[in-house]
Residue, then its C-alpha position, 0 to 999 in steps of 0.5 A: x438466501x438473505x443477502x449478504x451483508x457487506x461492510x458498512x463505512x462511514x466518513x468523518x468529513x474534514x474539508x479541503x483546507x487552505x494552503x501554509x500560512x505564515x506559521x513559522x514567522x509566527x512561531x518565530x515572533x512568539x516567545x515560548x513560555x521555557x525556551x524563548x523564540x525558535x532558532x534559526x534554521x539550519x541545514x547543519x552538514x547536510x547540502x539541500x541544494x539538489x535534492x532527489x528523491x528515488x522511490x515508488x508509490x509513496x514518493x510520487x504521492x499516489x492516493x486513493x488508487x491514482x495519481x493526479x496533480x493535487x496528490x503529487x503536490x501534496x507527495x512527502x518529497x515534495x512537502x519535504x523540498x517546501x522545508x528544504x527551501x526554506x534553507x539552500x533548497x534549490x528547486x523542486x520538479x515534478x512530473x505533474x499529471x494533466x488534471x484531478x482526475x487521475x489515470x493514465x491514456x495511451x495513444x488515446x486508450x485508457x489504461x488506468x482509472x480515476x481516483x476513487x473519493x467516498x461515496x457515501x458508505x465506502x470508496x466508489x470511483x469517481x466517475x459513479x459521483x460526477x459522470x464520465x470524465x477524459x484521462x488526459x495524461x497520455x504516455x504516448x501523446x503528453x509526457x512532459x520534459x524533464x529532468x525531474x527531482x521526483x522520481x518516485x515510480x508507483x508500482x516499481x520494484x526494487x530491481x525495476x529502479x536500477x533496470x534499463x528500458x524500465x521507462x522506454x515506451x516501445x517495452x510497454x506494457x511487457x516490460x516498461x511502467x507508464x508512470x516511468x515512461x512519463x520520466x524518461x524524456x530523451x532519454x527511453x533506455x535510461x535506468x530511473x537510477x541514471x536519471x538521478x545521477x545525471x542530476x548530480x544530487x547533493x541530497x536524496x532520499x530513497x523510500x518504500x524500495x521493496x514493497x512492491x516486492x512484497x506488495x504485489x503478492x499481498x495484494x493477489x491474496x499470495x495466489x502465486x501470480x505476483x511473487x515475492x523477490x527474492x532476498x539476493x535480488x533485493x540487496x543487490x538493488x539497493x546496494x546498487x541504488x545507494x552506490x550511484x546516489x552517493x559516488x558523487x558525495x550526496x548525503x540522503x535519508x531512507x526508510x525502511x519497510x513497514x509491515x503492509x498487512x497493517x494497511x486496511x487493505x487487509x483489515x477492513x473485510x471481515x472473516x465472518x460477514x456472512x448472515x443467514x436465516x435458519x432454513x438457508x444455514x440449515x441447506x448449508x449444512x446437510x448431506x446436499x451440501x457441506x455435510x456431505x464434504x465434512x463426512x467425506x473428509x473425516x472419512x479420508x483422514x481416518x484412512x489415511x491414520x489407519x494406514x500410518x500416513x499421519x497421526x490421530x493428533x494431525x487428522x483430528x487437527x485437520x478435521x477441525x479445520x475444514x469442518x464447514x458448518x453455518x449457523x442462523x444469524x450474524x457472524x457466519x464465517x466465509x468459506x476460502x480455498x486454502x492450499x496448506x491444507x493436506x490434498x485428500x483430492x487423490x483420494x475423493x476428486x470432491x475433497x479439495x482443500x477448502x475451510x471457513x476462514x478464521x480471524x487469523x486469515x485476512x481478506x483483501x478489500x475488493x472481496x467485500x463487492x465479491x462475497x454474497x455475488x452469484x456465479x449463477x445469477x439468480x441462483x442463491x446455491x451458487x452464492x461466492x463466499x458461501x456456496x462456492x469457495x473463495x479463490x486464494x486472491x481474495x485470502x491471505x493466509x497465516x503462512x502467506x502473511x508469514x511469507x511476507x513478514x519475512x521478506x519485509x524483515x529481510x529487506x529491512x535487515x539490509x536497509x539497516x546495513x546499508x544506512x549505516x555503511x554510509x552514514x545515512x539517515x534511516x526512518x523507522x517507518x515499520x514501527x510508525x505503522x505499528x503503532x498506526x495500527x495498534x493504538x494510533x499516533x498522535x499528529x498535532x491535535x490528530x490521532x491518525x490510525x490505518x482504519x479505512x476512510x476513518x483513520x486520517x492515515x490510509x486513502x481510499x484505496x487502504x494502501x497509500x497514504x492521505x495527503x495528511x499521511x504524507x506530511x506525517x511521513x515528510x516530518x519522520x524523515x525531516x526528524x531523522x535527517x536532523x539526529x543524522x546531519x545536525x540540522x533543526x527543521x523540527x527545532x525551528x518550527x520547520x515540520x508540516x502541519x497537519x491541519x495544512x493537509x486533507x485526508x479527503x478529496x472531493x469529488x468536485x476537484x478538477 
């Protein structure tokens, strides 16, 4: 059998690029030709003395699959409070990692990885470009002390936030995260939510809470081991969150959820990688492989017509999805295990619920070095992808795409709600994604869109976002905090820049 082909990915390199520059003093000394010099900057009603910012990956500034010192400085809070102090912003704290190698250590034991970087043809971790390196952060030896104004804690859902112990060492790894571990300081048993209010903020922002809570499943193909939450537990998170932040009479800004099966993550693997050459397409088909499941299948489905389980119209439906044929050349399409599928299996142990995929199905990112692997090594007959189904981690499917559309409207239903109960500023990152996705969106001379490695927007990982990502997130919420508190960072010249942003780290960054 033909090696499979697997996709090929090209870089657009754009260099590392000098810290902010005077621009805005420039700006401010340049007449503009219709309005004159830029206004002064104001905060409007809206006290930026204390800002906290409470969140997930995105806040902390996570990037090509890890956190390190450059992506935390380069975190959309943290681009935000740079602005912010260019009017009554107080000071900005960080719980910086110990290097830019990204991962985490416990007690000496890694438990996870560096950041990724490009690699030549797609995303490889960083360690196969530059050799072994130490994970340095360790949850147990170096935490730093707090308290700290960036509490965005990747991977935490939406009830994790307002948890106790969520960050208490002892519970980890059953029940605390190490990232919130590296916030708690004194303080183990406190709520990331606690850890905010004891700031006293006059200013925060609430952001991507809830995608973890579609995320997780997304990211294991819908398989059922990470499932979504529950609507109810989701409201009562965000409610409790927004209640805390705003007792004392803080002001904030959040954003809703955009729609993750955009991210390139989900798009970049093709349904139909799969080439083979005319005696390997010609095997596939035949009675020793899946003619004999195709026959054995239309046979099940005329039995259960015949004795009026389902219609002619379902068998014929059914048929013409799990009929597997391949083809000599390009474009074969995998074949995947999907569940929604009728179980013939008490009919004929043989007949489990297993179609080629289609374009309307989309195969995660870590599929792409799976598919043309061998279960058997050096037997082609047991080819992944191929010969063997692929498991349901590796797919999602229409209805678990819907799955998740569903619970992100869900939640944004209530963020909505809840933003407008309590006047605050609301981003619509749902529909910045959407036209990310779709037609791309402008950012300076910059059309940024999800396409891996090269759309400006998405890391390495097709997750999170670039570092110029970050600044177009930092300047959304600046522009809805102006319509919302009256302040003018973007009439003032006082939005980032994305030419001041990589959307690449190299791999010699230490």
């Amino acid at each position: 059998m033909k090696k499979i082909k697997y996709i090929a990915l090209s870089l657009l390199t754009l260099g590392m690029v000098a810290c902010e520059n005077d621009l805005v003093e420039d700006l401010r000394d340049r007449n503009n030709d219709n309005d004159g010099p830029l206004p002064e900057l104001t905060a409007g009603s809206a006290d930026f003395s204390n800002y906290v910012a409470i969140g997930a990956s995105f806040t902390a500034g996570f990037t090509d699959n890890s956190l390190f010192i450059a992506s935390q400085e380069n975190s959309f809070p943290n681009i935000m409070a740079g602005k912010f102090a260019n009017t009554d912003g107080g000071t900005f704290t960080q719980p910086l990692m110990n290097d830019n190698f990204g991962g985490l250590a416990a007690g000496g034991m890694r438990i996870t990885d560096p950041r990724l970087v490009f690699g030549g043809a797609g995303p490889v971790p960083l360690e196969s470009v530059i050799g072994p390196v130490t994970v340095s952060t360790d949850i147990a030896l170096n935490n730093p002390t707090g308290p700290f104004n960036n509490l965005g804690i990747p991977g935490a859902k939406s009830f994790h936030l307002v948890a106790p112990g969520y960050g208490n060492l002892a519970n980890f790894p059953a029940a605390a995260n190490p990232y919130a571990v590296r916030v708690t300081g004194n303080s183990p048993n406190a709520s990331i939510l606690e850890l905010a209010m004891a700031q006293n903020p006059t200013f925060f922002s609430i952001s991507e809470v809830g995608g973890n809570d579609v995320l997780g499943y997304a990211l294991s193909g819908g398989d059922g081991t990470n499932p979504i939450t529950d609507t109810a537990t989701f409201n009562a998170s965000l409610n409790a969150l927004v209640a805390g932040l705003t007792s004392t009479g803080a002001k904030g800004v959040i954003g809703n959820l955009p729609n993750i099966t955009s991210l390139s993550h989900f798009t970049t693997v093709p349904h139909n990688p799969v080439p083979l050459d005319a005696a390997t397409a010609g095997f596939l088909n035949s009675a020793s492989a899946y003619g004999a499941y195709n026959a054995g299948v239309a046979q099940a489905l005329a039995g259960l017509v015949q004795f009026g389980q389902i219609t002619q119209e379902m068998a014929d439906a059914e048929l013409a999805k799990r009929t597997i044929t391949f083809s000599a050349g390009e474009g074969n399409a995998v074949v995947i295990m999907d569940e929604s599928l009728i179980d013939l299996t008490s009919l004929n142990p043989a007949l489990v619920s297993m179609r080629q995929a289609t374009e309307e199905d989309l195969v995660v990112l870590p599929a792409s070095s799976f598919i043309g692997t061998e279960a058997i090594p050096g037997n082609p007959q047991t080819v992944n992808g191929v010969a063997i189904p692929l498991a349901d981690k590796w797919v999602l499917t229409p209805e678990e795409q819907q799955e998740i559309a569903d619970a992100t409207e869900a939640y944004n239903a209530t963020i909505s709600s809840v933003a407008s109960t309590n006047n605050l500023a609301l981003v619509d990152l749902n529909s910045i994604l959407e036209q990310a996705s779709t037609t791309g969106i402008i950012f300076d001379d910059y059309n940024m869109n999800t396409d891996l490695v090269f759309g400006g927007l998405v890391s390495l990982d097709g997750v999170h976002l670039t570092a110029r990502g970050y600044a177009l997130m930092a300047n959304s919420f600046l522009q809805a905090i102006d319509a919302t508190y009256g302040s003018n960072f973007e009439a003032s010249g006082n939005l980032a820049k994305a030419g001041d942003f990589p959307t690449n780290y190299s791999p010699t960054l230490q």
